[in-house]
C-alpha positions in Angstrom: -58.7 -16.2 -3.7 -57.2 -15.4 -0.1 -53.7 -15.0 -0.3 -52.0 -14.7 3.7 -48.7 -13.0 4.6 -46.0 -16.0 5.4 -45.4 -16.5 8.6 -42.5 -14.9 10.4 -42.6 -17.4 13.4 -39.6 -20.1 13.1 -40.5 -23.2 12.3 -39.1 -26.5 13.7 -37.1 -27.0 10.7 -36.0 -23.4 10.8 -34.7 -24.3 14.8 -32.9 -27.7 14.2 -31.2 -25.6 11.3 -29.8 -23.0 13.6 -29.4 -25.1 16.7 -26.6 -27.5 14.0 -25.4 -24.3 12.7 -24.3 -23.0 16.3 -23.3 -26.7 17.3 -20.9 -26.8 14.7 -19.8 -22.8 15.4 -19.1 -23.9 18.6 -17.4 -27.2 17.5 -14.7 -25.8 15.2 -14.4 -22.9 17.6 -13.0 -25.6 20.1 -11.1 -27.4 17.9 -9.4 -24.6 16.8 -8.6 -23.4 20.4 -6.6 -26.4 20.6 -4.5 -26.0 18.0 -4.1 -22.7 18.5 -2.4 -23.5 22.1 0.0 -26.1 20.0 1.0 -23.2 17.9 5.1 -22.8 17.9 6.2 -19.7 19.7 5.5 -16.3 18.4 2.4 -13.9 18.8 4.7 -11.5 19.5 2.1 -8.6 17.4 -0.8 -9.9 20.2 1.1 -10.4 23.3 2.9 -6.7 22.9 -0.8 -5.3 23.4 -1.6 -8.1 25.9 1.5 -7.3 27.5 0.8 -3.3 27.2 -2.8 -4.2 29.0 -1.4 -5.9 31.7 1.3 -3.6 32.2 -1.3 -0.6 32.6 -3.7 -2.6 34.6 -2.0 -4.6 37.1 1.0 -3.4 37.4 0.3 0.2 37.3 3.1 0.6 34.9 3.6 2.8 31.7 3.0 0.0 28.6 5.2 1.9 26.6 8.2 1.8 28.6 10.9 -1.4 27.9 8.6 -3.8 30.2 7.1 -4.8 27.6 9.3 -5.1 25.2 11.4 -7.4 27.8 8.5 -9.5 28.6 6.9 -10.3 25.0 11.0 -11.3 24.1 11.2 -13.8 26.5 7.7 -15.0 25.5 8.2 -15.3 22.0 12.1 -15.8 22.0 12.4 -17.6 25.2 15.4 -14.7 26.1 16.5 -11.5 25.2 16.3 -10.6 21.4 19.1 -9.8 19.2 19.2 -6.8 16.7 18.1 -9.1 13.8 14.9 -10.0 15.5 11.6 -7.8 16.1 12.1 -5.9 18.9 8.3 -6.0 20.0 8.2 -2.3 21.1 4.5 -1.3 21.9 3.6 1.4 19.3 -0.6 1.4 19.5 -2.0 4.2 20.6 -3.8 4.5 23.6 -7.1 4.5 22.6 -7.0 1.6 19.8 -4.7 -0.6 23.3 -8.2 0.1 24.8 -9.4 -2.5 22.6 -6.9 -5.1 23.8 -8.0 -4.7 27.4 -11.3 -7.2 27.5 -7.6 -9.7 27.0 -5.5 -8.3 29.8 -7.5 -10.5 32.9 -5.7 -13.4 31.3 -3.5 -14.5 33.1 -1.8 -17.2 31.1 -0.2 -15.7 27.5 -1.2 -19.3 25.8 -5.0 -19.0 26.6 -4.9 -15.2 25.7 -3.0 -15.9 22.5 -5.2 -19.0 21.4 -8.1 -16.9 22.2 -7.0 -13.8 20.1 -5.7 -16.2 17.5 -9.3 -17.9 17.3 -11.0 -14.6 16.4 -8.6 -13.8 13.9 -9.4 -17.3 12.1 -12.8 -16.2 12.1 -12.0 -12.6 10.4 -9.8 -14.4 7.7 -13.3 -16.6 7.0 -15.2 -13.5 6.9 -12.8 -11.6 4.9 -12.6 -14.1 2.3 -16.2 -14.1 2.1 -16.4 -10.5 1.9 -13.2 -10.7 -1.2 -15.7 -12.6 -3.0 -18.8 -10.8 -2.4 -17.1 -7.7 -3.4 -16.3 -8.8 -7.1 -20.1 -9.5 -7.8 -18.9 -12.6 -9.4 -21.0 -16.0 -8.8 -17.5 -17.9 -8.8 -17.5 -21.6 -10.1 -18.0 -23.9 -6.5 -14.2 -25.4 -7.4 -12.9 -21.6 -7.4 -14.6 -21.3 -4.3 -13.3 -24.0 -2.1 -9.4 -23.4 -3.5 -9.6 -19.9 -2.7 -11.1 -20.3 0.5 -8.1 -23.1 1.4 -5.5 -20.3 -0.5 -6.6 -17.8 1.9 -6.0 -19.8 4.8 -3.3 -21.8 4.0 -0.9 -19.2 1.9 2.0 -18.1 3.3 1.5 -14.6 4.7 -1.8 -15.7 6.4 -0.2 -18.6 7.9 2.9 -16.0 8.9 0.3 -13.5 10.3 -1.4 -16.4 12.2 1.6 -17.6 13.5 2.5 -14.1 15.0 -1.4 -13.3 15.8 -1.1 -9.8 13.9 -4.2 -8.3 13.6 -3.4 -7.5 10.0 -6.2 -10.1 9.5 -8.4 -7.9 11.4 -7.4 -5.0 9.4 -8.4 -6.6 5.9 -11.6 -7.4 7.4 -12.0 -3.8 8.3 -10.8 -2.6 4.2 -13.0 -5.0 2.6 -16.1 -3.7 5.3 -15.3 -0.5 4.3 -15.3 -0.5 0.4 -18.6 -3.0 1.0 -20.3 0.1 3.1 -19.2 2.7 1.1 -20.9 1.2 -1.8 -24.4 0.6 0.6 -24.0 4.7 1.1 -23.5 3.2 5.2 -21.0 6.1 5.6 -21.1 6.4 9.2 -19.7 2.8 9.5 -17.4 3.6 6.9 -15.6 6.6 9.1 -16.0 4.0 11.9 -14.0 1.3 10.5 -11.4 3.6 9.1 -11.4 5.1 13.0 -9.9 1.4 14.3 -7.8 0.5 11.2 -6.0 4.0 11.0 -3.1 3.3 13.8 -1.8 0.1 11.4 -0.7 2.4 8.7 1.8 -0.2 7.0 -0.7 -2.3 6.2 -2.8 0.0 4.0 -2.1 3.8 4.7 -2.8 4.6 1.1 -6.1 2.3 0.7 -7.5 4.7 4.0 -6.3 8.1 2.5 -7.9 7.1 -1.2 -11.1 6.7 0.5 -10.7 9.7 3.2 -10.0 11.6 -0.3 -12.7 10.2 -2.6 -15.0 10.6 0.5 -14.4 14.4 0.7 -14.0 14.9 -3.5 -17.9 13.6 -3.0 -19.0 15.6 -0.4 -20.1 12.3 1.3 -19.4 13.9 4.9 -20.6 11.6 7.0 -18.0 9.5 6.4 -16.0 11.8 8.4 -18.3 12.6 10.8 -18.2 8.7 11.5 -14.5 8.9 11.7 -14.8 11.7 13.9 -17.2 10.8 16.5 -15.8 7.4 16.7 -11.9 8.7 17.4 -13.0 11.3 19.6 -14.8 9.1 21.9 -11.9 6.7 22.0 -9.3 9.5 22.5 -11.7 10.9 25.5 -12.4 7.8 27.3 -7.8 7.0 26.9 -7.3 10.5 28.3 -9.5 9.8 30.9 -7.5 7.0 32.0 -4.1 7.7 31.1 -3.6 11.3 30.7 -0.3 11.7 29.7 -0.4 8.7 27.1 0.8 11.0 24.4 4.9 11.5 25.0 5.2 8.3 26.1 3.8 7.0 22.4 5.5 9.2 20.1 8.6 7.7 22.4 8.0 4.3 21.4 7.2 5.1 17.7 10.4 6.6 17.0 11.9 3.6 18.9 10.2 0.7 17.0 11.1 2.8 13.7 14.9 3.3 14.9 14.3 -0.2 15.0 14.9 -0.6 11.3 12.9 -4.7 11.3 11.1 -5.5 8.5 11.2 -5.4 4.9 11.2 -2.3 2.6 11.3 -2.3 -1.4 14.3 0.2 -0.7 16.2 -2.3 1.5 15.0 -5.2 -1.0 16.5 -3.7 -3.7 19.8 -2.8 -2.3 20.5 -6.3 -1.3 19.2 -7.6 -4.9 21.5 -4.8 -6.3 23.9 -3.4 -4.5 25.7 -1.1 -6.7 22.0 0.7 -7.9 19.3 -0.7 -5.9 18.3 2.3 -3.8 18.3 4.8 -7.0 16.0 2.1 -8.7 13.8 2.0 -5.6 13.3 5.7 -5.4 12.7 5.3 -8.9 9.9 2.6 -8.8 8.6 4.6 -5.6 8.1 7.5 -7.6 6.4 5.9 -10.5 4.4 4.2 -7.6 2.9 7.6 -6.6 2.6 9.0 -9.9 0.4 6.0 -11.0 -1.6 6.3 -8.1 -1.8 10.0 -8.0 -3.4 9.7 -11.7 -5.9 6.5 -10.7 -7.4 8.7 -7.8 -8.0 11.6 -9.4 -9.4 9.3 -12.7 -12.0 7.8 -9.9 -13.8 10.9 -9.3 -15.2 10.5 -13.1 -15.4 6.4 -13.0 -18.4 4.3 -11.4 -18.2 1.8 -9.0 -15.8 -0.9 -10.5 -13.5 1.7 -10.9 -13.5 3.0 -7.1 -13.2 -1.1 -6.4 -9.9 -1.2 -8.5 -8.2 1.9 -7.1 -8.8 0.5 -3.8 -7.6 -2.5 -4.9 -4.6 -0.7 -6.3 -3.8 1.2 -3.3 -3.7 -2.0 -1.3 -1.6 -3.6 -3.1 1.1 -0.5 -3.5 1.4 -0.2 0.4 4.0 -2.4 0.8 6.0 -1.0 -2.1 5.8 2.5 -1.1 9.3 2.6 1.1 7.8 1.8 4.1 9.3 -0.9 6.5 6.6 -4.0 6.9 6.6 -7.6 7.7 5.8 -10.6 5.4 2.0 -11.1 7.7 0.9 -7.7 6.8 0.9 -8.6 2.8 -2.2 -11.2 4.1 -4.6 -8.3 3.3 -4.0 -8.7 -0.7 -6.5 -11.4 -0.5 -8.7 -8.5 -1.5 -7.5 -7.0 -4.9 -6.8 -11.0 -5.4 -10.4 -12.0 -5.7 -10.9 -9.2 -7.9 -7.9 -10.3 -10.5 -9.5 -13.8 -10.5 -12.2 -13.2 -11.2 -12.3 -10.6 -14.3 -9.7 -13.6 -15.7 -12.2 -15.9 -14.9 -14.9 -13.9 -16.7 -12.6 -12.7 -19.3 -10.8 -15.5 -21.1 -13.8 -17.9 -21.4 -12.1 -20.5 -23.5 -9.1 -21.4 -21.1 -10.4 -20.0 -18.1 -10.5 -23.2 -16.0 -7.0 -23.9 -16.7 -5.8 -20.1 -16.7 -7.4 -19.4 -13.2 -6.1 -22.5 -11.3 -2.7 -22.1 -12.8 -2.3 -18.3 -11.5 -3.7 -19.4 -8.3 -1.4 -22.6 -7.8 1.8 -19.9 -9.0 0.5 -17.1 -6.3 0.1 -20.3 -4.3 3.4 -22.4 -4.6 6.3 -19.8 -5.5 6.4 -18.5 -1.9 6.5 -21.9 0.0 8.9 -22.4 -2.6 11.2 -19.4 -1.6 10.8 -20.1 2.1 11.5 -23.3 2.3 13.5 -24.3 -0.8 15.0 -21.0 -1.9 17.7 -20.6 1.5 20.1 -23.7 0.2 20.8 -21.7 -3.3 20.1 -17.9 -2.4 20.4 -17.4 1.3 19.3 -14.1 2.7 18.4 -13.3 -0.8 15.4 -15.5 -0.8 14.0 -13.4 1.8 14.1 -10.4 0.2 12.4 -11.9 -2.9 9.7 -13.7 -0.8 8.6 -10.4 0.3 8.8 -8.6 -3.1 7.2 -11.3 -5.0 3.4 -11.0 -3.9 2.8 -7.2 -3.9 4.1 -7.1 -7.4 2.5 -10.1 -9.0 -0.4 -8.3 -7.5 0.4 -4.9 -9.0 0.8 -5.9 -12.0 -2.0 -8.2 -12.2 -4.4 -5.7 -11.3 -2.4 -3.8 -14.6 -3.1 -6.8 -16.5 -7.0 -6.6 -16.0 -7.0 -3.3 -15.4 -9.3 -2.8 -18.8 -12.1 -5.1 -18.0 -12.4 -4.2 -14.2 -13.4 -0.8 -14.8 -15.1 -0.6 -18.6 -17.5 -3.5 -18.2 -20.3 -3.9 -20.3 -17.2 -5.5 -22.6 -16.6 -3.5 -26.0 -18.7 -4.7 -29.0 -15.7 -6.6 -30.1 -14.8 -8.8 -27.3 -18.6 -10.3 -27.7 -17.0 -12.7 -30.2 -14.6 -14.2 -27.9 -17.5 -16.0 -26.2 
């Protein structure tokens, strides 16, 4: 019998199939452009780099001097800003405000902003995607849709779409990178950690586990990525601006002087006045400790363990003292997916149930504190709204922390199902 290769030419089916697929791309891309110009004010986090680009390009002007900071104010705040508000100060290196510049011809900050704003919609699909794919988990198609409208429609996203941070951006970049470093691609691995290393209170610790890990392993390449990709950024930004440096160190102590934000340390104080910093310092402590022993346990775990330490270290970020905003906890969509589904997997005769109830609690609680919570706590209900996700979070990841990394499932547990 003659068996012949298939063919690799498209059919006609195979054409109508991609010319619908880039109809509808190209539909929802418009559609979202127009609600993206309706969006309240804010995208302060885009318009300080748009703003920055401008500033360098047009008006031959340092970015990091108080022009910008002036003009993203009266943007976003239609005035001036008071103490209590984010200052916008531009604090991006040089070489990652490069990336910003394909943004700086635009001359109107609504078109620039619903622009930015639509490619950030697009990451948060991808990232969720990626979440998923990372658990090796065929979720239930229920499970899908819900998480997929979660990730979109929770709080923090919302907050970091609001204020176009590219925080969303950044997740993409953490879940690419623990997805290449398990395909051995570690040359994009030191690539992506080379664009998401200026955006350190997002996930500082995730990007120092793996630059860690990466070296325990001998996997060099990962650095040589990192290394060939910074240094031709850095060389191309002292090119153009060779004096870049003072000026940024400048603005970083300036934005940090700044004191906006939330920190577990300020959290805590206002939740308890008399002992709330000791208790902070405390918890940070235990924090590094915990994570200090979960690295070094990695070196002599597989896979699923590297995935929960890097879940882990995600999470911890925003607890580890350092001042952050409520948009930047948007990234814990990651080590999410991951306590979903071992739940899922785990607890086979309420699953269902267990699952949609965790994810209606992550869901509900803070919509709850934002917009409920003011009347009876006030300021407090801030301060809890920003604590609330990284330690449910945390501590999930505890919770599951036994069936994450020792699967095949000890002999007992084969009874449960």
């Amino acid at each position: 019998m003659n068996f012949q290769p298939p063919s690799k030419s498209l059919t006609s089916r195979d054409y109508v199939f991609i010319a619908v697929v880039v109809l509808l791309f190209v539909a929802i891309s418009a559609g979202l452009l127009v609600v993206n110009r309706s969006l309240p004010a804010g995208g302060g986090e885009f318009l300080r780099h748009w703003a920055g680009g401008r500033a360098f390009i047009f008006e031959r002007m340092d970015p990091y001097s108080s022009y910008v900071p002036d003009v993203v104010q009266k943007l976003v705040y239609e005035g001036i800003t008071d103490s209590a508000r984010d200052p916008y100060i531009l604090d991006t290196p040089f070489h990652i405000l490069l990336l910003y510049v394909p943004f700086a011809p635009l001359t109107d900050p609504l078109t620039a902003r619903a622009i930015y704003t639509l490619i950030l919609e697009w990451a948060l699909f991808v990232l969720a995607v990626l979440s998923l794919r990372l658990t090796n988990w065929t979720a239930p198609r229920w499970f899908t849709v819900l998480f997929f409208l979660f990730a979109v429609v929770n709080f923090y996203t919302f907050q970091a779409i609001l204020d176009a941070s590219p925080v969303l951006l950044l997740g993409l970049c953490y879940a690419g990178i623990v997805t290449a470093f398990r395909n051995e691609q570690d040359e994009l691995v030191g690539a992506l950690m080379a664009v998401s290393l200026y955006f350190w209170e997002a996930g500082l610790p995730f990007l120092l586990f793996i630059a860690w890990h990466s070296y325990k392993q001998g996997r060099v390449r990962i650095l040589a990525g990192f290394g060939m990709l910074t240094i031709v950024l850095l060389a191309m930004s002292f090119l153009i601006y060779p004096n870049w440096i003072i000026p940024y160190l400048r603005a970083g102590m300036n934005a940090l002087r700044a004191n906006f934000g939330y920190s577990i340390i300020s959290v805590l104080e206002a939740l308890i006045p008399a002992f709330g910093r000791y208790f902070a310092y405390l918890f940070i402590a235990l924090l590094v400790f915990a994570l200090g022993y979960e690295w070094n346990a990695s070196q002599f775990g597989d896979s699923r363990r590297l995935y929960w330490v890097a879940c882990l270290s995600i999470a911890a970020a925003p607890l580890l003292g350092f001042r952050t905003e409520y948009e930047n906890l948007a990234v814990l969509i990651i080590p999410l997916a991951l306590v979903f589904s071992v739940i899922y997997d785990r607890w086979q005769r309420f699953q269902t149930a267990l699952t949609f109830l965790l994810l209606l609690i992550v869901f509900l609680v803070p919509w709850a504190l934002y917009l409920f919570a003011p009347a009876f706590l006030g300021d407090l209900s801030q301060d809890i709204l920003f604590l609330f996700f990284p330690v449910f979070t945390v501590l999930s990841l505890y919770w599951i922390r036994w069936w994450a990394i020792r699967p095949p499932r000890v002999w007992a547990d084969s009874f449960s199902k």
